[in-house]
C-alpha positions as CSV (number, residue, x, y, z in Angstrom):
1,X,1.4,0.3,1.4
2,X,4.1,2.4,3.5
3,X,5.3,-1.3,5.0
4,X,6.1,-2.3,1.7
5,X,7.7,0.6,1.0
6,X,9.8,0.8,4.0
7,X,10.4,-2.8,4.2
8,X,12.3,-2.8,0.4
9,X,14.4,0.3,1.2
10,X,15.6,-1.7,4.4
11,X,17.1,-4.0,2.2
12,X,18.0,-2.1,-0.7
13,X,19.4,1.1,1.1
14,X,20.9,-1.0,4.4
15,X,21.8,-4.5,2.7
16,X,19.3,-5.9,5.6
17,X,17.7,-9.1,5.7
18,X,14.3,-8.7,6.8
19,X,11.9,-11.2,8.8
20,X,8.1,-10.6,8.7
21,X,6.3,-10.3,12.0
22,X,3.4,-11.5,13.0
23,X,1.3,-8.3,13.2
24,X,1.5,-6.7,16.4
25,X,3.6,-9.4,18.3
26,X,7.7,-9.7,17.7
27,X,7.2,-13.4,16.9
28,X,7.7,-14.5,13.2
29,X,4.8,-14.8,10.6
30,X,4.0,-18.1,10.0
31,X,4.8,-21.4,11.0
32,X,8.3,-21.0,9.8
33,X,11.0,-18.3,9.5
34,X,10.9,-16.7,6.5
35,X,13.9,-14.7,5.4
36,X,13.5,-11.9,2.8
37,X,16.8,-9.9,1.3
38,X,15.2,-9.0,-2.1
39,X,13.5,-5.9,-2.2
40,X,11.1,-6.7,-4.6
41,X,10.3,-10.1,-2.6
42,X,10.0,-7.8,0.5
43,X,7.4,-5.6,-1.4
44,X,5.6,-8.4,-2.5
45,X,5.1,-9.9,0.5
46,X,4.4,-6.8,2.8
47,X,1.4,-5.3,0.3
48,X,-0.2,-9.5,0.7
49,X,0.2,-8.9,4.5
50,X,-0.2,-5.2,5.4
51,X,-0.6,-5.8,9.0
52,X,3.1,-7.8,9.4
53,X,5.4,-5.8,11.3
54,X,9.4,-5.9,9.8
55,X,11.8,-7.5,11.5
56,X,15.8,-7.9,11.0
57,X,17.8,-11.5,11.1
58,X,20.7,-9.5,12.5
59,X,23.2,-12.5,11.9
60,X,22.5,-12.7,8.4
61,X,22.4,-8.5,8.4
62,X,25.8,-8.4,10.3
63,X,24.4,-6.3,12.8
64,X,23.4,-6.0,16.8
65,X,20.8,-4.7,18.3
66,X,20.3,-3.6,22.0
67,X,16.6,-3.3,23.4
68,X,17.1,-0.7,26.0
69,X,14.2,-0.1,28.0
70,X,15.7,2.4,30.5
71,X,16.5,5.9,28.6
72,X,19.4,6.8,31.4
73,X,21.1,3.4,30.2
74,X,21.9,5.0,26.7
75,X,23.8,7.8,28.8
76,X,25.5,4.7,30.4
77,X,26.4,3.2,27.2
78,X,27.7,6.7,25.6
79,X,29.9,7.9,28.7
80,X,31.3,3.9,28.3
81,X,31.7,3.7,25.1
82,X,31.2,7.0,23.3
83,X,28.8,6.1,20.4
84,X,27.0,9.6,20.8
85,X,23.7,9.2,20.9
């Protein structure tokens, strides 16, 4: 039940709001989105559906994300902008 696990610290150690995956595909379990920020809710749901990956409604987390796919673009990014990766 590591998911589970992980999924609840997410929200209780990052203030994240979590959105179930379908299992090994980026689009969202279900036929609707389903937003979790309770991390006993977030337990709950990831021990019923071990196989759900965890995703993040970065709006509602007030966060970004950036999918890089080409590891010389984070050297771009950090001579730019200096995050220090």
């Amino acid at each position: 039940m590591i998911t589970a696990q992980i999924a609840a610290a997410y929200i209780d150690k990052f203030g994240l709001s979590i959105v179930p995956l379908r299992p090994k595909d980026k689009r969202p379990f279900g036929n609707n989105w389903i937003d979790i920020s309770d991390p006993k809710e977030a337990k709950d749901f990831y021990e019923a559906h071990p196989d759900c990956g965890i995703g993040v409604n970065l709006g509602k987390s007030r966060v970004c994300s950036a999918d890089l796919d080409w590891p010389e673009a984070l050297h771009i990014i950090d001579a730019e902008f200096g995050f220090g990766f």
